[in-house]
C-alpha positions, 0 to 999 in steps of 0.5 A: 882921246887915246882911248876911244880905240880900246874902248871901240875894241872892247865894246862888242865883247861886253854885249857879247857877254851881258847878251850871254848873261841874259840869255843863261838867266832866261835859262836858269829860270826856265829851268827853275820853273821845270823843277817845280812842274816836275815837283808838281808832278811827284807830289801828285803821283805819291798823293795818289799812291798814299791815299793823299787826296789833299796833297792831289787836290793841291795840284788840280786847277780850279776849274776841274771843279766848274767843268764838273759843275757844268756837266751835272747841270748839262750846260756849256761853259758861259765863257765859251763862244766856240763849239765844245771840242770834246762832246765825246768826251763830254757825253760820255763824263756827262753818262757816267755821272748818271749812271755810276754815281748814285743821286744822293753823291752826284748832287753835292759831287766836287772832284775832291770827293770823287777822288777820295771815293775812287781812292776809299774803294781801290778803283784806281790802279795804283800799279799802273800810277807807279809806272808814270814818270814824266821826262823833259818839261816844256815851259812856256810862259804860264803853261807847260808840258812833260814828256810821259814815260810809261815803263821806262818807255817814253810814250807819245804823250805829253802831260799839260800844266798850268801855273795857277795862284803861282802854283803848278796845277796838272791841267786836266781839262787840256787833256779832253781834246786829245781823249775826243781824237782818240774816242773818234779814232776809235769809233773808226774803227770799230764803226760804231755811232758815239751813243753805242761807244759811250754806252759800251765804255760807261757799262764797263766802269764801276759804280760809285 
């Protein structure tokens, strides 16, 4: 067969090239999936900023809503077989709830409604939501992250996603672990017990 030589030849440079075309597919798919994080992003952003609750609620998971729901009746999760990794973080949520927000709003409170009170009553500072920008995204499989920029200034910060009904969500309860090292570095610090910080922060928030 005059030609299995060519044919020999050629061979490797098709693999080369169907494992190039793979490989700029995964690419262009992992960059269409940074498009819609970013998108996620700004659309909450400018929710915030326009007094848009429902376009932010769009964008926070489900299960904000159960984490609230679990802290009003002061249980652990039923899904969790492992310690809590944020009981600082918890304890002070859990304060707060009883001393800022008043009886007849805790009982029915859903995260939507304490946005939409936070927003009414100018509790937010929109300043500071103006100066947030997020920068190179991370995706991996259903979840993701983005590099924060406060100012202009990349920060030490990654913001966490996750894709949720083929939507991406802000995941807010990935976040309570790294707000549970900076509160312990924090008590370091100042040497104090958890119940006098937690004390110390919930006295300075304002009442819903």
């Amino acid at each position: 067969m005059p030609c299995l030589p060519g044919l020999r030849k050629w061979l490797p440079l098709a693999g080369l090239i169907v494992l190039t075309g793979l490989t700029s597919c995964g690419h262009s798919h992992e960059a269409i999936k940074a498009a819609q994080v970013k998108s996620a992003f700004e659309s909450c952003k400018t929710g915030l900023l326009n007094n848009k609750i429902d376009q932010v609620m769009a964008c926070i998971p489900k299960n904000v809503d159960d984490y609230l729901t679990r802290l009003k009746a002061n249980k652990k999760s039923e899904q969790s077989s492992t310690p809590d990794t944020s009981p600082g973080v918890d304890l002070l949520l859990k304060t707060a709830l009883e001393k800022r927000v008043p009886d007849d709003l805790r009982a029915g409170l859903t995260f939507n409604i304490l946005m939409q009170r936070i927003s009414d009553r100018h509790l937010l500072n929109l300043h500071e939501v103006q100066e947030i920008d997020l920068g190179r995204i991370y995706v991996n499989g259903n979840r993701a992250s983005g590099e924060i920029y406060y100012q202009g200034t990349l920060t030490a910060l990654r913001m966490p996603f996750i894709q949720e009904d083929g939507s991406w969500k802000i995941d807010i309860l990935a976040i309570l672990p790294y707000a549970e090292v900076l509160m312990r570095l924090d008590r370091a610090i100042k040497d104090e017990s958890q119940a006098e910080q937690v004390d110390l922060l919930v006295s300075r928030l304002p009442s819903l």
